[in-house]
C-alpha positions in Angstrom: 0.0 0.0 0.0 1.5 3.7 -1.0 1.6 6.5 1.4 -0.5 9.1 0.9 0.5 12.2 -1.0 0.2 15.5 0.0 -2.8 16.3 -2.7 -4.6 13.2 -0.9 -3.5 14.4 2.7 -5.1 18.1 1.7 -8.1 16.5 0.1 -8.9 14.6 3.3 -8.2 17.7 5.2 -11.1 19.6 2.9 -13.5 16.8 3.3 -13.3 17.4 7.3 -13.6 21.2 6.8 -17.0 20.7 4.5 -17.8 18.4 7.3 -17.2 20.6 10.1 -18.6 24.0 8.2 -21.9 22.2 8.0 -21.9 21.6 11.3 -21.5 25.2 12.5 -18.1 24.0 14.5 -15.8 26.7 14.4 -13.7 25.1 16.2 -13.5 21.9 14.3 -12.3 24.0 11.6 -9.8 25.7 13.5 -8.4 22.5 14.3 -8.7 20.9 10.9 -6.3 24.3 9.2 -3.6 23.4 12.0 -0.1 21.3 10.0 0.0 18.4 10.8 3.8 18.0 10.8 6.5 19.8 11.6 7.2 20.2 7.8 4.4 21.6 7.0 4.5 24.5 10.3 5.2 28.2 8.6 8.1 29.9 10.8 9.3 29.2 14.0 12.1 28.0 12.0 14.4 27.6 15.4 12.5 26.4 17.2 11.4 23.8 14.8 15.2 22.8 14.0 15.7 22.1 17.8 12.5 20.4 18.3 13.1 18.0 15.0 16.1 17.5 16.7 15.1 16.4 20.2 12.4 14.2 18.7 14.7 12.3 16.0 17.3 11.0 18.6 14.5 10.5 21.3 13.1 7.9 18.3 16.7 6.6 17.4 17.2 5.6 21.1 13.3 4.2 21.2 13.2 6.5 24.3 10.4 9.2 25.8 11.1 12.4 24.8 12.0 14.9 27.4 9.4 17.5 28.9 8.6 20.4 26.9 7.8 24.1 27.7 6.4 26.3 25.1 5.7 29.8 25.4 4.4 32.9 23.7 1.3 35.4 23.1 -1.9 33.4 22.2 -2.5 32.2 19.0 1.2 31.2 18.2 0.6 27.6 17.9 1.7 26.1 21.2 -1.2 24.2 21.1 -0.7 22.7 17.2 3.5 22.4 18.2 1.7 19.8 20.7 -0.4 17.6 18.8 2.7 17.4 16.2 5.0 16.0 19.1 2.4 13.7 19.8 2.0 12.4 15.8 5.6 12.6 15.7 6.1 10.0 18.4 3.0 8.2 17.0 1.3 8.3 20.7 -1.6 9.4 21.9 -2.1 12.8 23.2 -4.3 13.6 26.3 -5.2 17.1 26.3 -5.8 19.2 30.1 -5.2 22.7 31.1 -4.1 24.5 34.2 -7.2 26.0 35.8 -8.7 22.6 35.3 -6.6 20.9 38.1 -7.7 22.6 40.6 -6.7 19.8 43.5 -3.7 17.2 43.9 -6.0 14.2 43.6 -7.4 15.3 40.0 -4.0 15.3 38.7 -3.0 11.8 40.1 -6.5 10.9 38.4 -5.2 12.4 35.3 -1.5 10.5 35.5 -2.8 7.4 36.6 -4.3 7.2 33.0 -1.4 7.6 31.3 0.2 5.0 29.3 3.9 4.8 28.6 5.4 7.0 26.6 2.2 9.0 26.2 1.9 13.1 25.6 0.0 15.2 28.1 -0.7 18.5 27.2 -1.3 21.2 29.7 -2.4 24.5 28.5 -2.0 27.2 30.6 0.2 25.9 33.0 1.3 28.6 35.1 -2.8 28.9 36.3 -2.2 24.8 38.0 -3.1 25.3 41.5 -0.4 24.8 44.2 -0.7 21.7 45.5 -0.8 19.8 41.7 2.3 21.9 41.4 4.1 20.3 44.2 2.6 17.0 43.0 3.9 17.9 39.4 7.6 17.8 40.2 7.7 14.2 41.4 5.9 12.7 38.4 8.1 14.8 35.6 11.4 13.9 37.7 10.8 10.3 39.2 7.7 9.0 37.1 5.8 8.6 40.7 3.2 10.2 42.9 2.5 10.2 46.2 -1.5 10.3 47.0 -2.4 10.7 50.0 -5.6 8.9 51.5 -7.4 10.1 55.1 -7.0 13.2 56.8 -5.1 14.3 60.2 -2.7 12.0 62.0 -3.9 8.8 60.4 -3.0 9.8 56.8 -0.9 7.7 54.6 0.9 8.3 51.4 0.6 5.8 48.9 3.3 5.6 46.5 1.7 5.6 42.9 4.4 4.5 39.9 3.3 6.3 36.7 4.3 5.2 33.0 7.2 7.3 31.6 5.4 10.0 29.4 6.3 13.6 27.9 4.7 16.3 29.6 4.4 19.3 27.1 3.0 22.7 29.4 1.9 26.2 27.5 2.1 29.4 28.9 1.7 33.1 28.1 3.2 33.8 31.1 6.5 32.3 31.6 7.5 34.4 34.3 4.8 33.3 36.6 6.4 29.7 36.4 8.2 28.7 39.6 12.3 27.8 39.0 11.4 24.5 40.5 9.2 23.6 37.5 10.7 25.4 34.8 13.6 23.3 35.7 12.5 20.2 35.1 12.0 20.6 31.7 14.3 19.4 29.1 13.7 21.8 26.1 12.4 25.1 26.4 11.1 27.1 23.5 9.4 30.3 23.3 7.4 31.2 20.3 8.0 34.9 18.5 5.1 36.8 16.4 5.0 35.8 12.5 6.4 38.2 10.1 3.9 39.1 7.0 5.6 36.8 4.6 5.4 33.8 6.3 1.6 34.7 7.7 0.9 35.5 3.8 2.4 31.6 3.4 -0.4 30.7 5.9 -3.1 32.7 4.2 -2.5 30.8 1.0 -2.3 27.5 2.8 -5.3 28.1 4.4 -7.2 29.3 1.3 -6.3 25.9 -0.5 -7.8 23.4 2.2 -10.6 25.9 2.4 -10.9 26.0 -1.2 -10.9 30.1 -1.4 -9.8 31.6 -4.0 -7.8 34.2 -2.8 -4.9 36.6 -5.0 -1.6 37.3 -3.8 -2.2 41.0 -2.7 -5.7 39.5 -1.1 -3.6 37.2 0.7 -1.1 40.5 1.6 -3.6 42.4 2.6 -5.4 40.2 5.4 -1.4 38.9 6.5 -0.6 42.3 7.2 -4.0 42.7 9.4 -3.1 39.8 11.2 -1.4 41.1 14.2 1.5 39.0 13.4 -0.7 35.6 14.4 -1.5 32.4 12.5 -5.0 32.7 14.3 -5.8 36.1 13.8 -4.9 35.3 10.1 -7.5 32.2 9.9 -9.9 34.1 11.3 -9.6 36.7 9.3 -9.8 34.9 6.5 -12.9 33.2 6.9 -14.7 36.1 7.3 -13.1 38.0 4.0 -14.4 34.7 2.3 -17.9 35.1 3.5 -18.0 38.5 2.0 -16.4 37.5 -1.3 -19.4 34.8 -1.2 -21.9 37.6 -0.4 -20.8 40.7 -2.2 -18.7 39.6 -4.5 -17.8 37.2 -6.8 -16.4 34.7 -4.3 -12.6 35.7 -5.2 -10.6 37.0 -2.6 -8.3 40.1 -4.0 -7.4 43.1 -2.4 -10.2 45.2 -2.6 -12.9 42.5 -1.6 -10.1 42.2 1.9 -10.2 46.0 2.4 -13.3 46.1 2.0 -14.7 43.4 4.3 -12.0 44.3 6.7 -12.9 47.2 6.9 -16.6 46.1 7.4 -15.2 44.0 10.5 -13.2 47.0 12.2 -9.5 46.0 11.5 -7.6 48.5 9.9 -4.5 49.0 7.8 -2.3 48.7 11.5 -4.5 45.8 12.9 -5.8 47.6 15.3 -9.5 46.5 16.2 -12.4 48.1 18.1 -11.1 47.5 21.4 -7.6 49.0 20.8 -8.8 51.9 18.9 -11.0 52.6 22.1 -8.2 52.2 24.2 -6.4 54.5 22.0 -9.1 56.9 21.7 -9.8 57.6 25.3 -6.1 57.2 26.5 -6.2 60.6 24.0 -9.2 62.5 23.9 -10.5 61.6 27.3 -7.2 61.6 29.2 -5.2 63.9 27.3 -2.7 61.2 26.2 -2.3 60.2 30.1 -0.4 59.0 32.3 -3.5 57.0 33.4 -4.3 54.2 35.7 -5.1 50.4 33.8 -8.4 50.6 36.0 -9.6 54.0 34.9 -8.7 53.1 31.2 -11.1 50.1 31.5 -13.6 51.6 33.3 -13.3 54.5 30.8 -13.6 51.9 27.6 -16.2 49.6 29.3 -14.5 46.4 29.6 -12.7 44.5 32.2 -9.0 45.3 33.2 -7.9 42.2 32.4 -9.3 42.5 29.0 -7.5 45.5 28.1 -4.4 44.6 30.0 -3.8 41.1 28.4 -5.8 41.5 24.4 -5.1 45.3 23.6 -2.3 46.6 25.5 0.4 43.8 24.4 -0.1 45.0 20.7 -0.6 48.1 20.9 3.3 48.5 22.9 5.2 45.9 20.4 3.5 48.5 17.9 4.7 51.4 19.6 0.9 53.1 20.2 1.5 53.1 24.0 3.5 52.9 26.9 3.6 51.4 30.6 5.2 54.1 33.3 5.1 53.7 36.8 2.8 56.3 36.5 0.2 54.7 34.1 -0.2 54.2 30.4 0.7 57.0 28.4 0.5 57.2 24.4 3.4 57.8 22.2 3.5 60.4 19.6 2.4 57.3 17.0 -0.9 57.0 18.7 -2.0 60.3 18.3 -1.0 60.5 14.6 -2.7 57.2 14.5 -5.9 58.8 15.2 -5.7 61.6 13.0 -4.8 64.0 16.0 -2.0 67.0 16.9 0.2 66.1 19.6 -0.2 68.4 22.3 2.5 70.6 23.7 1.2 69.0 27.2 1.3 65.5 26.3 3.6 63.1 28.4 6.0 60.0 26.5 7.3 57.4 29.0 8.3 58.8 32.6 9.9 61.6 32.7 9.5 63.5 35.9 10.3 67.2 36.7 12.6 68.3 39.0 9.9 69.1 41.3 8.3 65.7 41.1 8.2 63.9 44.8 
């Protein structure tokens, strides 16, 4: 029997997105545009090399692969890099996340499942409650757990022996991991934002298994909207497509992506609703600051968390605004951004007067 080709591969890959559009799954086709291998991943070319790597001599010595921390901004592809380790080492993948294990004892539940050489994803790691932490260290290191049955005096600890497996934990917050953990695992890799190029590569991709037509400044045009993110790029996609479908002739070229772009808020920078609003009071409202993150929500309508962790990280790496000690402030860029002067009273980064306190 032949091995499939890559025009067969692709065709099967359609017939589960027809499948999955019919059935109103969004996230089934999310899951369905993800590679499958890491030949087929777009970027990340380092961290690909090192990985290929690590998983090549962990076959050759017919040995588990060593734990693996991935991190990065949402929407990088942490999640796909998993599922490919797991194909890789033809093994199954069992799939948990951080705030999820909320006690030791659903953890051990979780291990004691495991079969050897087995990947566990754990997505959001750094949100795994304190005591599965603890618990955590002895099953990556030792392959054991101690669970602990009864309360008080009379409590025992039962010594529970656990396959070997490969634990593979994402974070967007590497910092929050404790040394102890980050220690223990054997490759490290964190993931970087897409340039254009290689996000127009995953336009096109992604227009083929959704059979799109799409032209290469179409393809530009939503890649450079994309906020440097394979997801944001999908996404984007899909809903250019339904316009072509609906107001146009169901090709994708750079006018039909302005102009359904446009329709859905993003424009030329990337910059959505929420950011412009950020922008917009931080400006007009607050004379370009420096304001607190809780006044800016308040002042925008959403929750601080929401601003601090979905608009604020693009809007720095583009240079829109600024964290000071005293507050956020925007940059020159903002307010030219906007369409606005720059005021002879306007504050960039923290520069304090000599009669500040």
């Amino acid at each position: 029997m032949t091995d499939p080709t890559p025009y067969d591969e692709d065709l099967q890959v359609g017939r589960s997105l027809v499948t999955a559009e019919a059935d109103g799954d969004e996230r089934a086709v999310e899951a369905a545009l993800r590679p499958r291998t890491l030949d087929e991943v777009i970027g990340q070319q380092r961290v690909r090399d090192q990985l290929s790597l690590m998983l090549e001599a962990a076959r050759g010595r017919s040995r588990t692969p060593d734990h693996v921390l991935l991190s990065g901004p949402p929407g990088l592809g942490k999640t796909t890099l998993a599922m490919i380790i797991a194909s890789e080492m033809s093994v199954p993948l069992r799939v948990t996340s951080g705030p999820a294990i909320q006690h030791a004892g659903d953890l051990a539940a979780i291990l004691s499942g495991l079969s050897e050489g087995d990947v566990l994803f754990l997505d959001e790691i750094h949100r795994t409650s304190r005591p599965a932490e603890e618990m955590l260290y002895m099953a990556m290191e030792d392959f054991r757990v101690d669970v602990i049955v009864g309360k008080g005096p009379g409590a025992t600890a039962i010594p529970l022996e656990i396959p070997p497996f490969t634990l593979v934990g994402a974070t967007t917050r590497a910092g929050l991991l404790p040394s102890p953990l980050r220690d223990r695992f054997g490759f490290t890799a964190h993931l970087e934002f897409y340039e254009t190029a290689e996000l127009e590569q995953i336009v096109h991709r992604s227009a083929r298994l959704l059979d799109v037509p799409v032209a290469d400044a179409g393809a530009a045009e939503i890649a450079s909207r994309s906020r440097g993110t394979p997801r944001i790029a999908n996404r984007l996609l899909r809903r250019v497509r339904d316009y072509a479908q609906v107001r146009a002739n169901g090709v994708v070229n750079i006018h039909v992506a302005r102009s359904a772009l446009e329709l859905y808020e993003v424009d030329e920078s990337g910059l959505d609703r929420l950011d412009r609003a950020v922008l917009d009071a931080l400006c007009r409202r607050f004379g370009g600051g420096p304001v607190g993150l809780g006044t800016l929500a308040v002042a925008v309508g959403e929750e601080r968390e929401t601003v601090e962790e979905v608009a604020e990280p693009f809007l720095v790496r583009r240079g829109l605004l600024a964290r000071t000690p005293r507050g956020r402030v925007a940059t020159p860029a903002a307010w030219h951004h906007l369409g606005l002067g720059v005021p002879d009273t306007a504050m960039f980064g923290d520069t304090p007067s000599l009669f500040d306190d």
